[in-house]
PDB file of N, CA, C and O in Angstrom:
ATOM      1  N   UNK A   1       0.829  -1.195   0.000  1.00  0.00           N
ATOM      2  CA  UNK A   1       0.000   0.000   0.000  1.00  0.00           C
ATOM      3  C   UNK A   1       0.872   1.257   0.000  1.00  0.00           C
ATOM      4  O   UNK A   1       0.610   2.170  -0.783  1.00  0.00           O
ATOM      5  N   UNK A   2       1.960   1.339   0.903  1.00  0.00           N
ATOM      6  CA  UNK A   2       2.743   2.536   0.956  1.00  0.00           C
ATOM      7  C   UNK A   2       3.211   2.525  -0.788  1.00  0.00           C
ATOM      8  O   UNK A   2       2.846   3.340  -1.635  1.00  0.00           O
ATOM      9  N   UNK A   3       3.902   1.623  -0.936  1.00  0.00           N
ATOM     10  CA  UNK A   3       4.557   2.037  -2.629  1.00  0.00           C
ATOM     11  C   UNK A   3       3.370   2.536  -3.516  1.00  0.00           C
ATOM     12  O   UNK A   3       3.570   3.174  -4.550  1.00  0.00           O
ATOM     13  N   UNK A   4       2.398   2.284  -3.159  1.00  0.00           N
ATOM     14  CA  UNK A   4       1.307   2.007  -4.162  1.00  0.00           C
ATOM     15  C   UNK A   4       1.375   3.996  -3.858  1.00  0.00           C
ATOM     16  O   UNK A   4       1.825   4.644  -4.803  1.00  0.00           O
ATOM     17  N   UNK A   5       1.030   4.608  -2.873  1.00  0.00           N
ATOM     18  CA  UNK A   5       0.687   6.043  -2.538  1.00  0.00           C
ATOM     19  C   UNK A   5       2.017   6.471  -2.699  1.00  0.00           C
ATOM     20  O   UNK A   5       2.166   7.683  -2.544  1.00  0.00           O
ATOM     21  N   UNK A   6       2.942   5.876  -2.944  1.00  0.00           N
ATOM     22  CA  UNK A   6       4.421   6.988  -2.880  1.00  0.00           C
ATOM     23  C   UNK A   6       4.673   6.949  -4.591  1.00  0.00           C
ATOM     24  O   UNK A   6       5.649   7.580  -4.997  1.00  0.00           O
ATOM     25  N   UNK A   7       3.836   6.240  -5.577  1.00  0.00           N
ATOM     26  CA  UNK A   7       4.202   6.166  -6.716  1.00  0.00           C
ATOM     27  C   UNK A   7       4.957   4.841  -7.445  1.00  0.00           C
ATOM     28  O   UNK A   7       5.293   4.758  -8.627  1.00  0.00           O
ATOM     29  N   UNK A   8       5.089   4.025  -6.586  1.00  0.00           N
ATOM     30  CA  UNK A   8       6.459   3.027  -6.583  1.00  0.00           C
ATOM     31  C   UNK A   8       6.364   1.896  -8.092  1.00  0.00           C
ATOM     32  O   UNK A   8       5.266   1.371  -8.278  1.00  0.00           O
ATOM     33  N   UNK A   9       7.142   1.673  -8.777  1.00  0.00           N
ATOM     34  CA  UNK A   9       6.481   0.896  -9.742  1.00  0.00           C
ATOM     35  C   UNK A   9       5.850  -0.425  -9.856  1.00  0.00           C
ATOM     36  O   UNK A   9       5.943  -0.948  -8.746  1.00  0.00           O
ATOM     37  N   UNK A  10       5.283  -1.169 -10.634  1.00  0.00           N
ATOM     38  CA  UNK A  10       5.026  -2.252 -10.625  1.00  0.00           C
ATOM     39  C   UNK A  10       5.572  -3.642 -10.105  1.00  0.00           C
ATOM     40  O   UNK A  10       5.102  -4.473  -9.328  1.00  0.00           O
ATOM     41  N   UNK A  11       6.843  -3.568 -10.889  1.00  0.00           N
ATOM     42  CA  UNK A  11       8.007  -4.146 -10.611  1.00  0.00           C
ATOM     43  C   UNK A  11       8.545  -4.162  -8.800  1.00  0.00           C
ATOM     44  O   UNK A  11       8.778  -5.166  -8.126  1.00  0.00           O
ATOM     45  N   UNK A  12       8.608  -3.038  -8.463  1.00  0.00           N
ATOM     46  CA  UNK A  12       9.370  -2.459  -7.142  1.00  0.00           C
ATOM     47  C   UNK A  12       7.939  -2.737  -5.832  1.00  0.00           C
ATOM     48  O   UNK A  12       8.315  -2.764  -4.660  1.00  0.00           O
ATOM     49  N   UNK A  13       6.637  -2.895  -6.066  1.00  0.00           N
ATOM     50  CA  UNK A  13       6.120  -3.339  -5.754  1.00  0.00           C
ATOM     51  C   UNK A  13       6.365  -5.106  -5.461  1.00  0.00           C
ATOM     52  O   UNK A  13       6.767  -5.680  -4.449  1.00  0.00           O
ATOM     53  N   UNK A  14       5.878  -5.723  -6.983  1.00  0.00           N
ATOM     54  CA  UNK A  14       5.874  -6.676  -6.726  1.00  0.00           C
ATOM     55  C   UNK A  14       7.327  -7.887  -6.093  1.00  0.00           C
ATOM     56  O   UNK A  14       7.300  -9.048  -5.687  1.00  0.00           O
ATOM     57  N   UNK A  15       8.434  -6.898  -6.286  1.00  0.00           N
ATOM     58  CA  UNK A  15       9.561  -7.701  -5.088  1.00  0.00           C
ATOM     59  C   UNK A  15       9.254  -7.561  -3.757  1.00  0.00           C
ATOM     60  O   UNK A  15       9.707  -8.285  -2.871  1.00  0.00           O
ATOM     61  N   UNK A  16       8.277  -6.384  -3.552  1.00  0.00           N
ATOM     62  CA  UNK A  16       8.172  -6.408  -1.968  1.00  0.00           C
ATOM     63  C   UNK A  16       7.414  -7.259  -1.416  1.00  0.00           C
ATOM     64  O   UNK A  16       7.423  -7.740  -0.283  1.00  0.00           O
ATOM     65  N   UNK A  17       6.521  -7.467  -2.611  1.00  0.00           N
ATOM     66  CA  UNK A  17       5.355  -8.913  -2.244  1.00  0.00           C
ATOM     67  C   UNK A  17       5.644  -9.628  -2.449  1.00  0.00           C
ATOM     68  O   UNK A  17       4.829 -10.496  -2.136  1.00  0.00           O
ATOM     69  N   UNK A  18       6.748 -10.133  -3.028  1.00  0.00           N
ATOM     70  CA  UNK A  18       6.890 -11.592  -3.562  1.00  0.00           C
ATOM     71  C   UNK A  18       6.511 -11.753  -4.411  1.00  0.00           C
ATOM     72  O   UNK A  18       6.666 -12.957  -4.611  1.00  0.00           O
ATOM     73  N   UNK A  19       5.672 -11.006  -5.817  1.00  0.00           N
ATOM     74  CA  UNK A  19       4.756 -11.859  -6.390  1.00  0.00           C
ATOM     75  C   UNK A  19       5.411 -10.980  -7.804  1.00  0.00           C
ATOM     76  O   UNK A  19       6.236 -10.067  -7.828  1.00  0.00           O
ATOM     77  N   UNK A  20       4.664 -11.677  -8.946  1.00  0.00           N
ATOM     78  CA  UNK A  20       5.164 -11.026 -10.418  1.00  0.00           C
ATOM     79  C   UNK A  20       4.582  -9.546 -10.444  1.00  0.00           C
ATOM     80  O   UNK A  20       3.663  -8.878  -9.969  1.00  0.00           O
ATOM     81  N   UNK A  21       5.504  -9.459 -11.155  1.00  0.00           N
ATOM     82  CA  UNK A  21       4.835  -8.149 -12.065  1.00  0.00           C
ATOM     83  C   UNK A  21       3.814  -7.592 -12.336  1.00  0.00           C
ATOM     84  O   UNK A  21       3.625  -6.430 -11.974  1.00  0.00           O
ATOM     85  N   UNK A  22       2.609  -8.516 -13.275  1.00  0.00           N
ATOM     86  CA  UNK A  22       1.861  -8.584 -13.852  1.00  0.00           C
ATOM     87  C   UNK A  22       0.705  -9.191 -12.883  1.00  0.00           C
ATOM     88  O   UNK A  22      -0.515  -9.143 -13.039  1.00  0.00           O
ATOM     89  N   UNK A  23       1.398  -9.725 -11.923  1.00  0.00           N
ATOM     90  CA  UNK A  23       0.063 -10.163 -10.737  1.00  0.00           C
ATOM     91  C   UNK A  23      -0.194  -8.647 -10.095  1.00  0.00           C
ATOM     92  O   UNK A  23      -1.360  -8.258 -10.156  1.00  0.00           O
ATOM     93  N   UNK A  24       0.657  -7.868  -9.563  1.00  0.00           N
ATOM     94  CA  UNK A  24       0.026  -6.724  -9.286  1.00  0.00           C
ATOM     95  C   UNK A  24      -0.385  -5.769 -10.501  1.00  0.00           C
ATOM     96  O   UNK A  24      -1.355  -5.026 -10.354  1.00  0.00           O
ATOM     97  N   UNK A  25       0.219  -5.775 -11.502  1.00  0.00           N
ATOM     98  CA  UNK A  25      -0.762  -5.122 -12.410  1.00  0.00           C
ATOM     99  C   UNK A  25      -2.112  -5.208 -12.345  1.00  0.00           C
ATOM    100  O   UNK A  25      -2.935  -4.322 -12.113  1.00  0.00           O
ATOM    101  N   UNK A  26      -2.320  -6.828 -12.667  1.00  0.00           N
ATOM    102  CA  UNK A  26      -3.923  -7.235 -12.225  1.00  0.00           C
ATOM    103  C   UNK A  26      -4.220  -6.415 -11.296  1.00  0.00           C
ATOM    104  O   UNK A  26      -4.845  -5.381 -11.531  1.00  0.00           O
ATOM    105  N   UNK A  27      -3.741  -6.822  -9.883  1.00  0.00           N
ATOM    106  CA  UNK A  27      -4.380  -6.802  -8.626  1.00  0.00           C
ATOM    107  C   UNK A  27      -4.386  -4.749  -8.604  1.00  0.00           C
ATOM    108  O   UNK A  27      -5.225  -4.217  -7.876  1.00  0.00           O
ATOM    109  N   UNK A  28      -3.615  -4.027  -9.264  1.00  0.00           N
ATOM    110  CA  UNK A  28      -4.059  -2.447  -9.197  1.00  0.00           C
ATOM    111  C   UNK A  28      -4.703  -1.821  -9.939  1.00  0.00           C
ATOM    112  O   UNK A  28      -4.998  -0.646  -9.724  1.00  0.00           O
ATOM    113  N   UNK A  29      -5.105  -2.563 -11.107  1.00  0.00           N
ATOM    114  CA  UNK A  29      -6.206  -2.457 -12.344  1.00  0.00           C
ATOM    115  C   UNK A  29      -7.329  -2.821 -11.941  1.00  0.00           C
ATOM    116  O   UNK A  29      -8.272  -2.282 -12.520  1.00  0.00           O
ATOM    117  N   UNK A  30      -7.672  -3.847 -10.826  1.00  0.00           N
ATOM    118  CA  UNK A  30      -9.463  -4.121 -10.704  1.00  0.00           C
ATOM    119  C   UNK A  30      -9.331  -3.381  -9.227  1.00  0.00           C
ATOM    120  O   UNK A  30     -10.340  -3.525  -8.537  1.00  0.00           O
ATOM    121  N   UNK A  31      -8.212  -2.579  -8.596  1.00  0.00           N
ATOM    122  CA  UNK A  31      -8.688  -2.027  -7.383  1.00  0.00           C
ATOM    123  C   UNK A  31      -8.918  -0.347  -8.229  1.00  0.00           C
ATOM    124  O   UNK A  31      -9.454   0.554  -7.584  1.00  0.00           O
ATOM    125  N   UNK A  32      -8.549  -0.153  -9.380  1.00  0.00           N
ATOM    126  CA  UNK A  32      -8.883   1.464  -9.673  1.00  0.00           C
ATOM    127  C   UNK A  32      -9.895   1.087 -10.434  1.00  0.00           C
ATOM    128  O   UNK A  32     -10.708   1.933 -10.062  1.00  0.00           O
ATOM    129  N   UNK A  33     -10.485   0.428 -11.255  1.00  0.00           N
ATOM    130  CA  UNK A  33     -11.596   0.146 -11.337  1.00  0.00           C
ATOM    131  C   UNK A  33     -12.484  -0.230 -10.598  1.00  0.00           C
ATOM    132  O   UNK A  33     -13.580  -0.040 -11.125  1.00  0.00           O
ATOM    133  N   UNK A  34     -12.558  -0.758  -9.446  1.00  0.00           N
ATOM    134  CA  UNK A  34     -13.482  -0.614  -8.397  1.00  0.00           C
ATOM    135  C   UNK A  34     -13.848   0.684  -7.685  1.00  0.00           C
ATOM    136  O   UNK A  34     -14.949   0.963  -7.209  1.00  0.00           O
ATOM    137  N   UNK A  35     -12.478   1.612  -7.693  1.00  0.00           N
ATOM    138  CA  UNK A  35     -12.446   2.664  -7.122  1.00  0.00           C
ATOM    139  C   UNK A  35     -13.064   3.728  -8.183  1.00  0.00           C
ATOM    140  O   UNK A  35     -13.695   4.721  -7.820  1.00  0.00           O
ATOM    141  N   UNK A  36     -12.873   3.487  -9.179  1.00  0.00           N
ATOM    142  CA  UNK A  36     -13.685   4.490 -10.312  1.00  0.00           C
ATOM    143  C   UNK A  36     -14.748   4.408 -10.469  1.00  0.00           C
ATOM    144  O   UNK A  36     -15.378   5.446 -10.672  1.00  0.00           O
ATOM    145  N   UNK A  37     -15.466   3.067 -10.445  1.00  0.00           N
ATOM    146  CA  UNK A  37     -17.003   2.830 -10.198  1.00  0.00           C
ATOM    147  C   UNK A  37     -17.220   3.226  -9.106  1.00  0.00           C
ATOM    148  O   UNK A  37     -18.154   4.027  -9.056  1.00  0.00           O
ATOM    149  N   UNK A  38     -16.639   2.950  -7.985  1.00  0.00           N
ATOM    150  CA  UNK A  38     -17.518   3.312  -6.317  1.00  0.00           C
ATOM    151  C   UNK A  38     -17.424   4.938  -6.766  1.00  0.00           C
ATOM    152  O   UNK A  38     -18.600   5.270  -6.620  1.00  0.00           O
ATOM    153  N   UNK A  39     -16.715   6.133  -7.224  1.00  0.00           N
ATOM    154  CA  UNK A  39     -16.724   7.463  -7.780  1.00  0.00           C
ATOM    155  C   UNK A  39     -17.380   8.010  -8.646  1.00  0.00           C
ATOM    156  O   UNK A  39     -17.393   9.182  -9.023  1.00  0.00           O
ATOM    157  N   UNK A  40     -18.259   6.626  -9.149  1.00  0.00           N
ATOM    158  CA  UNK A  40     -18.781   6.928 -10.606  1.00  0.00           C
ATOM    159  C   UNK A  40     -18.474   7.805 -11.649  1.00  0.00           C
ATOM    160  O   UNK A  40     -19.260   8.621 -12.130  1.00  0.00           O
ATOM    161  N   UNK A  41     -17.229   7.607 -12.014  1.00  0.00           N
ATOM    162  CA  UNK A  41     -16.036   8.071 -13.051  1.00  0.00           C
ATOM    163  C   UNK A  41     -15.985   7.330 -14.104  1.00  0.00           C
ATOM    164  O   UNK A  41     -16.255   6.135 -13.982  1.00  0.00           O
ATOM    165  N   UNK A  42     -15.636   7.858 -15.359  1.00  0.00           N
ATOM    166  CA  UNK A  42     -15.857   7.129 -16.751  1.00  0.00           C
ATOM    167  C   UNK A  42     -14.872   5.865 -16.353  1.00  0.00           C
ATOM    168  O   UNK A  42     -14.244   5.773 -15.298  1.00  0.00           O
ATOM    169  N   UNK A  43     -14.880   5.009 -17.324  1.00  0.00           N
ATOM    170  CA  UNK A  43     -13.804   4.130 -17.519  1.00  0.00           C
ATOM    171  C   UNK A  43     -12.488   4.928 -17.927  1.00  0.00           C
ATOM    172  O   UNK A  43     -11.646   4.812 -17.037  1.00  0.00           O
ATOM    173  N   UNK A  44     -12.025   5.744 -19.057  1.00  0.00           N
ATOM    174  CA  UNK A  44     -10.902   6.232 -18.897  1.00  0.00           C
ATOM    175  C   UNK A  44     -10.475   7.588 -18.539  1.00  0.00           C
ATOM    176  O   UNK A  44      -9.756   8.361 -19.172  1.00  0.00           O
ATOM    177  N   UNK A  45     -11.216   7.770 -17.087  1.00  0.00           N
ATOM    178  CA  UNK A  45     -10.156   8.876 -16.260  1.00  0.00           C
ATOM    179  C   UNK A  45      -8.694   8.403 -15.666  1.00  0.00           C
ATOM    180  O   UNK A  45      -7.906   7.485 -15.890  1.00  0.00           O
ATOM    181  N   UNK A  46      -8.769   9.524 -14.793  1.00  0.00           N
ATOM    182  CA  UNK A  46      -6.883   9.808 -15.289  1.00  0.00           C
ATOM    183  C   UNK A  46      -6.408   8.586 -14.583  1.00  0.00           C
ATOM    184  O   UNK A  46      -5.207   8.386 -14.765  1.00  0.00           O
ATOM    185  N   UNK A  47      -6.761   8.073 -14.140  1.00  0.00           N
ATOM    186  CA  UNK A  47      -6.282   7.278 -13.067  1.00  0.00           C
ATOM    187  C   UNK A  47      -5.882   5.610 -13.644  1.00  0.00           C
ATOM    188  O   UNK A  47      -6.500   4.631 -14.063  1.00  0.00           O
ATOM    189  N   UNK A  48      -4.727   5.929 -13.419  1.00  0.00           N
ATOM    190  CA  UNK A  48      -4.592   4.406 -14.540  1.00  0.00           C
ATOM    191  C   UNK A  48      -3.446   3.719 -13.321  1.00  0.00           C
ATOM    192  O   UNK A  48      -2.822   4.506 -12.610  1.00  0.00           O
ATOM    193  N   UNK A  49      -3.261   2.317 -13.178  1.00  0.00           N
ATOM    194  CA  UNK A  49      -2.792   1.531 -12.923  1.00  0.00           C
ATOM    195  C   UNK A  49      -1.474   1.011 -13.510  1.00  0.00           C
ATOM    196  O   UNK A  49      -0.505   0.712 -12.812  1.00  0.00           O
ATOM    197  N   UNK A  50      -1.517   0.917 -14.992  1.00  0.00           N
ATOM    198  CA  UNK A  50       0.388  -0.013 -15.321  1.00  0.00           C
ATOM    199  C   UNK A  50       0.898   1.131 -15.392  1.00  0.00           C
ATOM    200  O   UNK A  50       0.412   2.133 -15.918  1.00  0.00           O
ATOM    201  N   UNK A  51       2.267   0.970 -14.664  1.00  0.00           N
ATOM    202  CA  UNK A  51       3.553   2.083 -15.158  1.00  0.00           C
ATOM    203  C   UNK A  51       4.696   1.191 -15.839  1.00  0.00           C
ATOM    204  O   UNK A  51       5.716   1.724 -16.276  1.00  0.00           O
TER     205      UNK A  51
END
């Protein structure tokens, strides 16, 4: 969560979890899409997930 609010990348994330790359891609793509629906915000506002 902290990397996630300090900007941190995908990558630099997922060594801290243990997990791939592309598993947190997933896992920060259906949490800003959850978060854009609970805001009721288009699908492509600014808020994007892969870096």
């Amino acid at each position: 969560e902290e990397l996630v609010l300090r900007g941190g990348t995908n990558a630099e994330i997922a060594r801290r979890l243990r997990k791939s790359p592309r598993t947190v891609e997933h896992q920060l793509e259906s949490a800003f899409r959850k978060l854009r629906e609970f805001l009721d915000w288009p699908p492509n506002s600014p808020i994007n997930a892969p870096r």
